[in-house]
DODRENLUM-116670 format. One line per field, with one value per residue: x negated, y, z of N, C-alpha, C in turn. Coordinates in nm, 3 decimals. Atoms other than C-alpha are relative to their C-alpha. Last residue first. Example, Ala and Ser with C-alpha at 12.3 -4.5 7.8 and 13.67 -1.06 7.14 Angstrom:
// DODRENLUM-116670
n.px <- (0.082,-0.089)
n.py <- (-0.119,-0.119)
n.pz <- (-0.006,0.000)
ca.px <- (-1.367,-1.230)
ca.py <- (-0.106,-0.450)
ca.pz <- (0.714,0.780)
c.px <- (0.077,-0.090)
c.py <- (0.109,0.120)
c.pz <- (0.073,0.000)
//
This chain:
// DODRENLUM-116670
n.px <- (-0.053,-0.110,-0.061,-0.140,-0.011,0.047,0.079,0.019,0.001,-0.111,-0.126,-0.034,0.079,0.087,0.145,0.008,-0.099,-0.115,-0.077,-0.014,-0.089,-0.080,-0.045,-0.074,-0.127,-0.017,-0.101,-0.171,-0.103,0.058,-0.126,0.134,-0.065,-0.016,0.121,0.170,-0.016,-0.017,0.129,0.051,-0.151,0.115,0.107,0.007,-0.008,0.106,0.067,-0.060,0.004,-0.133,-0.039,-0.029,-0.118,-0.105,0.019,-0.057,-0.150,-0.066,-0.047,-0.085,-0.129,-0.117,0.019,0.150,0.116,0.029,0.034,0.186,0.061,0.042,0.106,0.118,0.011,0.014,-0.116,-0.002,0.162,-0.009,0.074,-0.097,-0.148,-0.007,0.008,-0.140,-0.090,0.055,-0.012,-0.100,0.004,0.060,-0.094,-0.060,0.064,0.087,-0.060,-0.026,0.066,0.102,0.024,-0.158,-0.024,-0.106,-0.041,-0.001,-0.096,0.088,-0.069,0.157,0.023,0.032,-0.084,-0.082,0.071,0.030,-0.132,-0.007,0.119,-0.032,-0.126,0.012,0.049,-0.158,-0.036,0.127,0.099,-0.034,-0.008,0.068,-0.066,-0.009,-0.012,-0.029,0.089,-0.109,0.064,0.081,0.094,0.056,-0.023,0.060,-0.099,-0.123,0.004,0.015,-0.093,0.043,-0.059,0.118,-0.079,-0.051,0.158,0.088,0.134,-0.006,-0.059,-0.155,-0.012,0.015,-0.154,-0.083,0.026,-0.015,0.077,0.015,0.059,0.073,0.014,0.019,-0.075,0.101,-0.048,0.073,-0.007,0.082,0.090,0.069,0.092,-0.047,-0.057,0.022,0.094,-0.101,-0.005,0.117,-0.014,-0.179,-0.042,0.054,-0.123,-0.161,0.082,-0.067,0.137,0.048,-0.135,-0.008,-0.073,0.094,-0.078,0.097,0.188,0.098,0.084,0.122,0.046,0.041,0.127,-0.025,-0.006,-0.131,-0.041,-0.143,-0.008,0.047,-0.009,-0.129,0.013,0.036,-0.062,-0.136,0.041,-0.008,-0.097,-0.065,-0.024,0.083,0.025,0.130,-0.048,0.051,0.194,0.141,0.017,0.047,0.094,0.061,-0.020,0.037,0.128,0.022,-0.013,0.114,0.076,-0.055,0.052,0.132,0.019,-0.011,-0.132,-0.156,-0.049,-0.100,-0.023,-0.144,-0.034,-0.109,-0.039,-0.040,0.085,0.080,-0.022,0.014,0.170,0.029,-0.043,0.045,0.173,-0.029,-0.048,0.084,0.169,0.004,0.039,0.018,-0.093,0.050,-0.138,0.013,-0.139,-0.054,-0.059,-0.139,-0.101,-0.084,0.120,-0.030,0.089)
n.py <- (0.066,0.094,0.105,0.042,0.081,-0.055,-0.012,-0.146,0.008,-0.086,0.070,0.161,0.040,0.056,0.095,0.102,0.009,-0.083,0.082,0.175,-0.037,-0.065,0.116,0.106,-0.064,-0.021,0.013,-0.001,0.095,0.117,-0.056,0.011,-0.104,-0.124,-0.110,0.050,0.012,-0.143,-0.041,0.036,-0.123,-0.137,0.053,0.034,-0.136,-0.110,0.071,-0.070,-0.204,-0.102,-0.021,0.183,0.093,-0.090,0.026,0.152,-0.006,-0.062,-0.161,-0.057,0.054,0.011,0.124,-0.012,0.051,0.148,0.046,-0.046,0.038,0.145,0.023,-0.056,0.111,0.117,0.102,0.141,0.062,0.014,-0.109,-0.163,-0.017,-0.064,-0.097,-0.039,0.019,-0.060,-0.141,-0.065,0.055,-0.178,-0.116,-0.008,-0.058,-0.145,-0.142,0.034,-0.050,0.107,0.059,-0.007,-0.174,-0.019,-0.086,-0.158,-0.009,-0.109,-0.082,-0.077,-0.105,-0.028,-0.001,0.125,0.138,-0.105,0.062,0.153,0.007,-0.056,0.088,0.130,-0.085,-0.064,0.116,0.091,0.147,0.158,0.098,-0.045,-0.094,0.039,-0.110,0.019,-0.054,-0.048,-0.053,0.033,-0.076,-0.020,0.196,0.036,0.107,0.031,-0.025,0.087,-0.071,0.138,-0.009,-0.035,-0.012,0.087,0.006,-0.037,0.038,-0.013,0.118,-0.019,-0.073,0.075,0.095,-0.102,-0.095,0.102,0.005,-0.041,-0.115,0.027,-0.132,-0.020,-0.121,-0.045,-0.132,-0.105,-0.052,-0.025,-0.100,0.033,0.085,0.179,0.042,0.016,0.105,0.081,-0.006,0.077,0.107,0.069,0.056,0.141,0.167,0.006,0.081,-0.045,-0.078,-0.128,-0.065,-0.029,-0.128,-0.113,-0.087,-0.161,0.003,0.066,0.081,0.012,0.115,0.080,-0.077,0.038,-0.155,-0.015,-0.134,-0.036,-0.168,-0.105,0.054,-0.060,-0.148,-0.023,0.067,-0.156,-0.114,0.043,-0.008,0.081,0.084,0.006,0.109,-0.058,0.037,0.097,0.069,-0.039,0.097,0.122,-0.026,0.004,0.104,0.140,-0.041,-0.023,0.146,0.084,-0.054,0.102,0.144,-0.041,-0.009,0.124,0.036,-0.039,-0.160,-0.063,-0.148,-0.021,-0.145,-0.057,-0.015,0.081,0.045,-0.003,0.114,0.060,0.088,0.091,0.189,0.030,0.053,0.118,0.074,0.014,0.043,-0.049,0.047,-0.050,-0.098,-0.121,-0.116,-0.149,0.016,0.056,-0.040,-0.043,0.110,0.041,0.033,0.062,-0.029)
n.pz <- (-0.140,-0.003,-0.018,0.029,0.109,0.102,-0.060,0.056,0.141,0.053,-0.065,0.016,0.112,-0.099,0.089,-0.021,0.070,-0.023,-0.093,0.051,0.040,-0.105,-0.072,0.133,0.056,0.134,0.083,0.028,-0.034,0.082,0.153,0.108,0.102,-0.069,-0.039,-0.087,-0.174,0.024,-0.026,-0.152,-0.085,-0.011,-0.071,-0.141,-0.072,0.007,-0.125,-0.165,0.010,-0.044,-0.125,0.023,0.023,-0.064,-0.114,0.013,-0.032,-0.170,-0.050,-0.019,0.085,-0.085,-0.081,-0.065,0.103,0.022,-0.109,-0.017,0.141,0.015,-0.186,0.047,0.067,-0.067,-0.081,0.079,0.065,0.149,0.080,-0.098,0.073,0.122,0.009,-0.002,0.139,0.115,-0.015,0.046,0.155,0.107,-0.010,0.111,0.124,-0.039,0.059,0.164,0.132,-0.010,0.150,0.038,0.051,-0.090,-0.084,0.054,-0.123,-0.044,-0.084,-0.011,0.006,0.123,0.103,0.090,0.110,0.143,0.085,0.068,0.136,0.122,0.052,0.070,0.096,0.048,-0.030,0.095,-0.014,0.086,-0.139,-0.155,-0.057,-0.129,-0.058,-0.201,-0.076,-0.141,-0.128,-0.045,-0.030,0.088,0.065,-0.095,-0.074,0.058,0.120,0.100,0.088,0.151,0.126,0.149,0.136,0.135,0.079,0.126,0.048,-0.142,-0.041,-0.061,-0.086,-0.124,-0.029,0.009,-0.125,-0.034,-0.055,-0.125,0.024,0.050,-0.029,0.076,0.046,0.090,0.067,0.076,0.174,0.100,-0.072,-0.096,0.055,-0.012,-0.069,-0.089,0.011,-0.025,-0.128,-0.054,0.031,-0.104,-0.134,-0.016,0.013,-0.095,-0.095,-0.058,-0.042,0.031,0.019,0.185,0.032,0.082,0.034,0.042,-0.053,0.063,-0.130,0.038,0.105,-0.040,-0.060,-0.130,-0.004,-0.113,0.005,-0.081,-0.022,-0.136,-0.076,0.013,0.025,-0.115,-0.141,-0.015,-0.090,-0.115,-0.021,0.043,-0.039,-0.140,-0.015,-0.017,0.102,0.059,-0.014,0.097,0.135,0.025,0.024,0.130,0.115,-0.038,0.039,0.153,0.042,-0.022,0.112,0.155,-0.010,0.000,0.161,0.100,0.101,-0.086,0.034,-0.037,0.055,-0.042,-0.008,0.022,-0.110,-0.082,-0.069,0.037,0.079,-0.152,0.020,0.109,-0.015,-0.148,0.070,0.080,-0.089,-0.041,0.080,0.078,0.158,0.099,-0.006,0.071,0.024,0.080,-0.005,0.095,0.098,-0.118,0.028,0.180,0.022,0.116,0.113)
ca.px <- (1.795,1.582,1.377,1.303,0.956,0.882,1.130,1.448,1.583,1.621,1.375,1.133,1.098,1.274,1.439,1.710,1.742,1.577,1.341,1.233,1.238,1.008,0.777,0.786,0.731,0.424,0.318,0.027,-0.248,-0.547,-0.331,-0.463,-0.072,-0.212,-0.384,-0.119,0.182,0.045,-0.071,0.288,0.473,0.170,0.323,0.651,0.604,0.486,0.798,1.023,0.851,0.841,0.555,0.617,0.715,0.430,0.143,0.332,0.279,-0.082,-0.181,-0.272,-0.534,-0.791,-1.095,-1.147,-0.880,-0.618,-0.670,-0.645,-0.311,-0.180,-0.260,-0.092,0.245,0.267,0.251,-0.109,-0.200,0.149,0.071,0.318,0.158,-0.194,-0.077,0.112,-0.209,-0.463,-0.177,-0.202,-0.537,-0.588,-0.417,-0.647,-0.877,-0.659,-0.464,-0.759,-0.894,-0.707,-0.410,-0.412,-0.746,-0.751,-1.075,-1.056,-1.130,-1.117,-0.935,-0.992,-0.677,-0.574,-0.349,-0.621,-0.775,-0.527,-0.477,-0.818,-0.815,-0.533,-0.640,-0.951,-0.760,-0.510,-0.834,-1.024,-0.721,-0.515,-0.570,-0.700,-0.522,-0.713,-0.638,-0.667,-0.644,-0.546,-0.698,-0.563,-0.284,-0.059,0.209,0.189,0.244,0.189,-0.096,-0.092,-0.107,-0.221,-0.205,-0.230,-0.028,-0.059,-0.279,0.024,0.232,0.541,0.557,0.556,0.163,0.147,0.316,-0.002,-0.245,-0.202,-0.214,0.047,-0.060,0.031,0.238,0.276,0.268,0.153,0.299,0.138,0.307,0.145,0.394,0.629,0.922,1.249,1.161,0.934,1.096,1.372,0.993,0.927,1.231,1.266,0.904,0.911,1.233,1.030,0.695,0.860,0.737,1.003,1.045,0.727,0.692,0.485,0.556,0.318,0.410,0.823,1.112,1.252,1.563,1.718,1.751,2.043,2.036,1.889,1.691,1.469,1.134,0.995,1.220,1.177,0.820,0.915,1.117,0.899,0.585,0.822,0.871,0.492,0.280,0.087,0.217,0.328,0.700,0.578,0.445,0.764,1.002,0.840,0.887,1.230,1.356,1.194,1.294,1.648,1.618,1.478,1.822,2.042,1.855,1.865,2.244,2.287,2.196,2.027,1.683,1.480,1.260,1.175,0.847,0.728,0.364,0.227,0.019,0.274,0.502,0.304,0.260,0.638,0.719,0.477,0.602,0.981,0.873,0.686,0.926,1.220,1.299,1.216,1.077,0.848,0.841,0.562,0.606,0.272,0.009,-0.152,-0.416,-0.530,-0.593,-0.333,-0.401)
ca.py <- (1.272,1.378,1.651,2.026,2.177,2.442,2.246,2.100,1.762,1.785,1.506,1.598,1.943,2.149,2.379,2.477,2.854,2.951,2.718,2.815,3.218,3.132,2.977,3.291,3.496,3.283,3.292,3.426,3.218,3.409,3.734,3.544,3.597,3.435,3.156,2.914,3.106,3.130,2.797,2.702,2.946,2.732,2.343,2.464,2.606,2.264,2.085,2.330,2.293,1.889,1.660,1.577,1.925,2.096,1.877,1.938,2.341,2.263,2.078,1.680,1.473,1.798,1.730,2.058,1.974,1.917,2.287,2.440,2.246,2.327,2.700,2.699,2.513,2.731,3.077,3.297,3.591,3.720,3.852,3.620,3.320,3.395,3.430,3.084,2.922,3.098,2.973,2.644,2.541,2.803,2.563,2.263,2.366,2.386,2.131,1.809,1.951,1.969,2.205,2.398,2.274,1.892,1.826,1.549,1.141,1.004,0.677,0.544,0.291,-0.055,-0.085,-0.259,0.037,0.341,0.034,0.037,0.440,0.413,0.156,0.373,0.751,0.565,0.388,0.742,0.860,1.161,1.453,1.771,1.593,1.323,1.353,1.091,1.170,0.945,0.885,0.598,0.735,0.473,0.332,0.744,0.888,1.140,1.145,1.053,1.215,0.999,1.268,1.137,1.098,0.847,1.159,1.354,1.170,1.360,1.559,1.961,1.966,1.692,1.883,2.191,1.984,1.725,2.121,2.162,2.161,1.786,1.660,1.285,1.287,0.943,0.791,0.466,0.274,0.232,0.366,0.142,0.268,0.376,0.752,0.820,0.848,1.092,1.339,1.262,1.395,1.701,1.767,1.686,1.934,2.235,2.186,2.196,2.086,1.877,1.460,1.200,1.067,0.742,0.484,0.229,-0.096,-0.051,0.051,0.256,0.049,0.277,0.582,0.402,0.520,0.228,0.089,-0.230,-0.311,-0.661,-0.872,-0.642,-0.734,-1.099,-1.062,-0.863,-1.147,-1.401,-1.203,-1.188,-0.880,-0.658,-0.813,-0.491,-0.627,-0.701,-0.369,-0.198,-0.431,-0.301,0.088,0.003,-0.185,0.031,0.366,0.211,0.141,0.487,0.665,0.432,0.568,0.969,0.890,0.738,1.028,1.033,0.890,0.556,0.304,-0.016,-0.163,-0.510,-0.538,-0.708,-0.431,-0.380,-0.343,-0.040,0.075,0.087,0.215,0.546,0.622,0.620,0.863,1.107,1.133,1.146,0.885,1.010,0.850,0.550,0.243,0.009,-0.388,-0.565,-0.408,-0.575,-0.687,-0.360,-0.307,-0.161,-0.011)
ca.pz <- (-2.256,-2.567,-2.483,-2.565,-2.462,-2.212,-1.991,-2.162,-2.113,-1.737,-1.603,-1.896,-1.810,-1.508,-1.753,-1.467,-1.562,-1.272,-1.300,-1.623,-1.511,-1.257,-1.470,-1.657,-1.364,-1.241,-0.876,-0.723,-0.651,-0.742,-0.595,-0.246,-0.068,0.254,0.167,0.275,0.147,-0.239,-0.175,-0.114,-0.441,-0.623,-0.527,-0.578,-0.905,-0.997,-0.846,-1.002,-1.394,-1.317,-1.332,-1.725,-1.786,-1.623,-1.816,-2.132,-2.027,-1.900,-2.196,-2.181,-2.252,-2.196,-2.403,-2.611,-2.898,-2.572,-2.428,-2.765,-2.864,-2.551,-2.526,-2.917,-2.810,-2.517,-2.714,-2.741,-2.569,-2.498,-2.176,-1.947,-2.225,-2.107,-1.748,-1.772,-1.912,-1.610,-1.337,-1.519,-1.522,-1.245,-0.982,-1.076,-0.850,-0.529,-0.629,-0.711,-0.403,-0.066,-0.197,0.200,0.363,0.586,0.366,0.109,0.169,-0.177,-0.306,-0.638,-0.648,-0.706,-0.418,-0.253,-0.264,-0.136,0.158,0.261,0.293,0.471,0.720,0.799,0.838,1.112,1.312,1.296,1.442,1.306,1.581,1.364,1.018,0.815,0.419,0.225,-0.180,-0.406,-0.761,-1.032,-1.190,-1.297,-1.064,-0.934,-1.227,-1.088,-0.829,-0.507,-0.168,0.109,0.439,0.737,1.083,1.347,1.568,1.515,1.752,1.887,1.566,1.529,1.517,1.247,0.969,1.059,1.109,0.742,0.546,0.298,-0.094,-0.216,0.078,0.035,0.411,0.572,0.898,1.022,1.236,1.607,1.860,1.627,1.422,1.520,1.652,1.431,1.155,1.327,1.388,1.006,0.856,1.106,1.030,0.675,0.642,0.842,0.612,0.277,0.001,-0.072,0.001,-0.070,0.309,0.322,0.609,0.722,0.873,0.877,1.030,0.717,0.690,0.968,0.767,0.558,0.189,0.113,-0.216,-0.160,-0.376,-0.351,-0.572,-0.892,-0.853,-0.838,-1.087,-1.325,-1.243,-1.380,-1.714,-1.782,-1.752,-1.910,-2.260,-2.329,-2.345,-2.011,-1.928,-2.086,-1.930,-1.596,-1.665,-1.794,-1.493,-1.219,-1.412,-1.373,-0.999,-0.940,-1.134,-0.921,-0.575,-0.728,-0.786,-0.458,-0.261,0.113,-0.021,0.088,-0.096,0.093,-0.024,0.029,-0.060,-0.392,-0.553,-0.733,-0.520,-0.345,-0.724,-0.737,-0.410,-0.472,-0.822,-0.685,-0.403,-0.705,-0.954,-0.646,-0.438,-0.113,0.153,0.089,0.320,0.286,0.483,0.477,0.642,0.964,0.710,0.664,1.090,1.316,1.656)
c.px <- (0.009,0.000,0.093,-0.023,0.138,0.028,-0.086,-0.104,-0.052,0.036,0.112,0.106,0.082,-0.084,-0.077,-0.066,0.050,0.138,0.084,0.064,0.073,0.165,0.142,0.026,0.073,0.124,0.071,0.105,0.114,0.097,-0.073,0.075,-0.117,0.043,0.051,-0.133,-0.136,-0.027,0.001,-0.108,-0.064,0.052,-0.056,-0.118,0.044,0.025,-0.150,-0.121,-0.021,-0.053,0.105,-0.022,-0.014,0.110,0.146,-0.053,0.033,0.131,0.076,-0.006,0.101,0.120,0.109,0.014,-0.159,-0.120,-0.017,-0.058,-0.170,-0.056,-0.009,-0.120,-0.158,-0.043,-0.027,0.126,0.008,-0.086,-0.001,-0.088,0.078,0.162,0.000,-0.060,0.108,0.075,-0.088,0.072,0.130,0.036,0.001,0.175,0.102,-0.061,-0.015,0.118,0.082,-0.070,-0.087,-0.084,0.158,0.039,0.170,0.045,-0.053,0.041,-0.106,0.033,-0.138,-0.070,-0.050,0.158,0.047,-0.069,-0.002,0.126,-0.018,-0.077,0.082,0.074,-0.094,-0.133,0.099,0.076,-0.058,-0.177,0.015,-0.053,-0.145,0.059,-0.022,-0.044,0.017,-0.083,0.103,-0.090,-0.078,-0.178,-0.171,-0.028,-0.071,-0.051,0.084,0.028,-0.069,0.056,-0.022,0.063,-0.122,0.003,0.030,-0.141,-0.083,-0.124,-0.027,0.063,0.182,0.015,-0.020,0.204,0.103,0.057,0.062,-0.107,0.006,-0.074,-0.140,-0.048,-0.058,0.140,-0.058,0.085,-0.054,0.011,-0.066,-0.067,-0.112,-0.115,0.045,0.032,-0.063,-0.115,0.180,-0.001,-0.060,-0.008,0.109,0.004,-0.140,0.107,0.143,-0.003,0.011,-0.123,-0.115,0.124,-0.011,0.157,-0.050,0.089,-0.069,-0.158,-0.078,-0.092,-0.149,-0.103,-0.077,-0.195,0.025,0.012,0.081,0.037,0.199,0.051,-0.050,0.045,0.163,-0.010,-0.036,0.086,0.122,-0.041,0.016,0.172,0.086,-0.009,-0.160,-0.137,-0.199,0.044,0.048,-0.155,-0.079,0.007,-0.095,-0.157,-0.111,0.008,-0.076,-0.138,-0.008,0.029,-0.150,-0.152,0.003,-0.045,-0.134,-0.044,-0.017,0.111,0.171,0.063,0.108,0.001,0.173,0.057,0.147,0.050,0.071,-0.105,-0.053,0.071,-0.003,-0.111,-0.047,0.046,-0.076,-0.099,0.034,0.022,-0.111,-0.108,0.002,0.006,-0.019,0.170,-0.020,0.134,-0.045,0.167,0.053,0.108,0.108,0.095,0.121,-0.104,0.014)
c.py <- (-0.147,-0.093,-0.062,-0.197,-0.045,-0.054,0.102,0.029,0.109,0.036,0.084,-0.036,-0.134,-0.117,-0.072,-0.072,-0.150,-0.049,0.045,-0.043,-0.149,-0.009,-0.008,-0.171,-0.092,0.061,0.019,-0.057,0.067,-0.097,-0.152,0.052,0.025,0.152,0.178,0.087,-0.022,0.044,0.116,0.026,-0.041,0.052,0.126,-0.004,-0.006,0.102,0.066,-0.053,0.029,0.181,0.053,-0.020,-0.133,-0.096,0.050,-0.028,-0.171,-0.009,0.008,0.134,0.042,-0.134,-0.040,-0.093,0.045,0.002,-0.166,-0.104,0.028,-0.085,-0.160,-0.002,0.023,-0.071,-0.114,-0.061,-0.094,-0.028,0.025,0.113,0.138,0.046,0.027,0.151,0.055,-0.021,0.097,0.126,0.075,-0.120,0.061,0.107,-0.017,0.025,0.105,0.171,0.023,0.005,-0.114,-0.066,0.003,0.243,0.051,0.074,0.179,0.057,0.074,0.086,0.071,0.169,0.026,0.068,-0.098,-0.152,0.106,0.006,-0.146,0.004,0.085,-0.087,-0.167,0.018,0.020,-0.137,-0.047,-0.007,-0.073,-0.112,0.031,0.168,-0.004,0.109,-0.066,0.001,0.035,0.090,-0.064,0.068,0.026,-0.180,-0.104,-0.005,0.004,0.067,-0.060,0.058,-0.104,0.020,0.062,0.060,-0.182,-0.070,0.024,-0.030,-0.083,-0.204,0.061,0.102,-0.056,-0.079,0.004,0.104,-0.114,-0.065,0.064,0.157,0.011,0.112,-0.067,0.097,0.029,0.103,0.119,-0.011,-0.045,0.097,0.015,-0.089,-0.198,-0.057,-0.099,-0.174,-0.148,-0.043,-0.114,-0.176,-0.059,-0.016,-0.126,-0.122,-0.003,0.000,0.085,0.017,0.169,0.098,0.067,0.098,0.113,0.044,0.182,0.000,-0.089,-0.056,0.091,-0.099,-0.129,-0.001,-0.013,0.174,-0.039,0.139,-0.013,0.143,0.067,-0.041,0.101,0.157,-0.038,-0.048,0.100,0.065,-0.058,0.014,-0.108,-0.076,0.021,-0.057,0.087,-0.026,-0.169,-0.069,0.073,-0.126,-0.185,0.063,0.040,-0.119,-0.138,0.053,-0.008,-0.119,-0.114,0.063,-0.062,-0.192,0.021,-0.007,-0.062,0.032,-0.054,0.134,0.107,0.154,0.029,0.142,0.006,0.056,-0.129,-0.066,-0.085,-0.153,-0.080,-0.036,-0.066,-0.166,-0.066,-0.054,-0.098,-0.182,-0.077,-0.036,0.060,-0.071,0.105,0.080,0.124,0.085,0.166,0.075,-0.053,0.055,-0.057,-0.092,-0.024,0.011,-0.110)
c.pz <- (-0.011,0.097,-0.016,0.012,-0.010,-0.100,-0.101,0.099,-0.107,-0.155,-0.038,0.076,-0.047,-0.046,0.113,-0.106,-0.002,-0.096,0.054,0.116,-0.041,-0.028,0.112,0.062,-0.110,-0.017,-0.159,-0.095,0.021,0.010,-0.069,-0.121,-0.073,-0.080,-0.011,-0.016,0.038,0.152,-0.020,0.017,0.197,0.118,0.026,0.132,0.157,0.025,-0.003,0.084,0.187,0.059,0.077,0.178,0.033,-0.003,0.126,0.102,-0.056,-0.068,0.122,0.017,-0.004,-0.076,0.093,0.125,0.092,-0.105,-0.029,0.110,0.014,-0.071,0.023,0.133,-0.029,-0.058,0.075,0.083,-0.053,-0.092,-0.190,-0.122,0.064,-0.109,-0.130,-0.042,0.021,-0.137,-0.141,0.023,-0.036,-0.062,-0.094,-0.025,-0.126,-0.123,-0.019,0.010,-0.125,-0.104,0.028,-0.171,-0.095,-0.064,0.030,0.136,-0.038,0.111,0.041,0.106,0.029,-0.036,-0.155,-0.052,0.027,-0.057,-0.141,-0.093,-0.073,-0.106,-0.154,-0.092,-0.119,-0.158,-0.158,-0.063,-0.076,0.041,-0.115,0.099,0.124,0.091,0.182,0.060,0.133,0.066,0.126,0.195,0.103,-0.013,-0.113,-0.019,0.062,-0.148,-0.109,-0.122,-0.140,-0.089,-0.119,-0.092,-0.110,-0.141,-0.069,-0.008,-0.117,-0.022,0.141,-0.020,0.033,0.146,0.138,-0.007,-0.009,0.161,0.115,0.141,0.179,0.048,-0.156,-0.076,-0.178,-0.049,-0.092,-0.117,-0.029,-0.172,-0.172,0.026,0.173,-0.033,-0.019,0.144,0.126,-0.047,0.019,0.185,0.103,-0.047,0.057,0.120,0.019,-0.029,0.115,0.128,0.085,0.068,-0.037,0.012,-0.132,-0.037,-0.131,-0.113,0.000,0.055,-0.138,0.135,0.004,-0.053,0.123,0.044,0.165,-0.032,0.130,0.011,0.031,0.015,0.167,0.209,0.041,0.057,0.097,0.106,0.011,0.131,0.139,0.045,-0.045,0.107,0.125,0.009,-0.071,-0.164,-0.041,0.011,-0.086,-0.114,0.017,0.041,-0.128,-0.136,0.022,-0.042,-0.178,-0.033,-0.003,-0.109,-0.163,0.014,-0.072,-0.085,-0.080,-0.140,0.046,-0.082,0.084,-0.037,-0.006,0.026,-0.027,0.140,0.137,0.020,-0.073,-0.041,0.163,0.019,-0.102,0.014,0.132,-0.049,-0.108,0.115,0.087,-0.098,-0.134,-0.135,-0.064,0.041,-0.062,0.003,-0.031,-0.077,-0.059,-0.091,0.061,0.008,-0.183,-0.062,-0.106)
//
């Protein structure tokens, strides 16, 4: 049984948007974090977001140039599955409950009885990954927010069998990384997805109907308090990764029509508009 200040050594798997936002604020917050993914060009990309999202804070005068090198100092790319022996693990890959198990069950295998597993999972149920590992009552959900260095709330999630002990230590570590951490029912989406489903299922329908374009649903939605529109919200999480998240609460409650699927979103990630990281998304980007 592990205690906060048993925590020093963070492994994130996955270095996509989300898995690269994860190591950073875990850095951040002073721990050493060891980033993993299985292709290079996803590692190189995270090391470059690293640089220019830290000479932005000290050309920002968030931080100083000594802090960036230290900072820089704590975060380790592999592509070697061994390197994630660590304190407490955090999974960040698809949405996909068959690849976290396989991921999670080789995890498992090199780390301690008592490391702490965590799903990044933002819509699949803690139970349900944990019931195809050897020890599901190590495993919790901590799902974070994007961008994750930034965004402030993260959920905790406690599975069927995750240990009181397991659900504690997470919750400490969400706050001393600086964060507003909340503990959210073990249901498919947990909150923040579940409600904020309709923001953008209700903005795709209006656009599928022709009720008003994208630029015009975002424009409304920001002059009544929203900092962001659903379709610039979309693009800056990623088109695929949001039609990912629905296409799973679609599954999870059972084909609910309140959570069916968008056509036009459909057609975006079909065509590889996948927003901001692809240069094109509802909106057009410079690469």
């Amino acid at each position: 049984m592990r205690t906060i200040t048993d925590i020093q050594h963070i492994a994130v798997i996955g270095a996509g948007v989300m898995g690269r936002g994860i190591a950073l604020a875990a850095a951040l917050a002073g721990y050493k974090a060891t980033l993993y993914d299985i292709h290079a060009q996803t590692l190189e990309q995270s090391a470059q977001y690293f640089e220019k999202f830290l000479s932005d804070s000290v050309s920002r005068g968030k931080m100083d140039a000594a802090t960036k090198v230290s900072i820089i100092g704590h975060l380790h790319l592999t592509q070697d599955l061994a390197d994630l022996k660590a304190d407490f693990i955090v999974e960040a890959i698809l949405e996909n409950l068959e690849l976290k198990q396989k991921v999670l069950r080789e995890v498992e295998v090199i780390n301690a009885d008592d490391a702490i597993i965590a799903s990044n999972t933002s819509t699949i149920p803690i139970t349900r990954i944990g019931a195809g590992l050897q020890h599901p009552g190590r495993l919790i959900g901590m799902h974070f927010f994007n961008p994750a260095p930034i965004m402030k709330l993260v959920e905790v999630i406690s599975g069927a069998a995750t240990e009181v002990w397991v659900s504690d230590v997470t919750f400490a570590l969400a706050q001393k990384m600086g964060k507003t951490a909340v503990h959210a029912q073990d249901e498919p989406g947990f909150i923040v997805n579940r409600v904020a489903r309709h923001f953008y299922l209700e903005s795709l329908k209006v656009l599928e109907e022709r009720g008003a374009d994208h630029e015009t649903i975002d424009r409304v939605m920001e002059n009544v308090g929203f900092k962001m529109g659903p379709f610039k919200l979309m693009d800056l999480i990623g088109v695929e990764t949001n039609h990912e998240v629905t296409k799973s609460l679609y599954e999870a409650f059972f084909h609910d029509e309140k959570f069916r699927p968008s056509r036009v979103q459909q057609k975006k990630v079909d065509a590889g508009h996948f927003g901001r990281k692809s240069g094109r998304g509802f909106y057009s980007y410079d690469k």
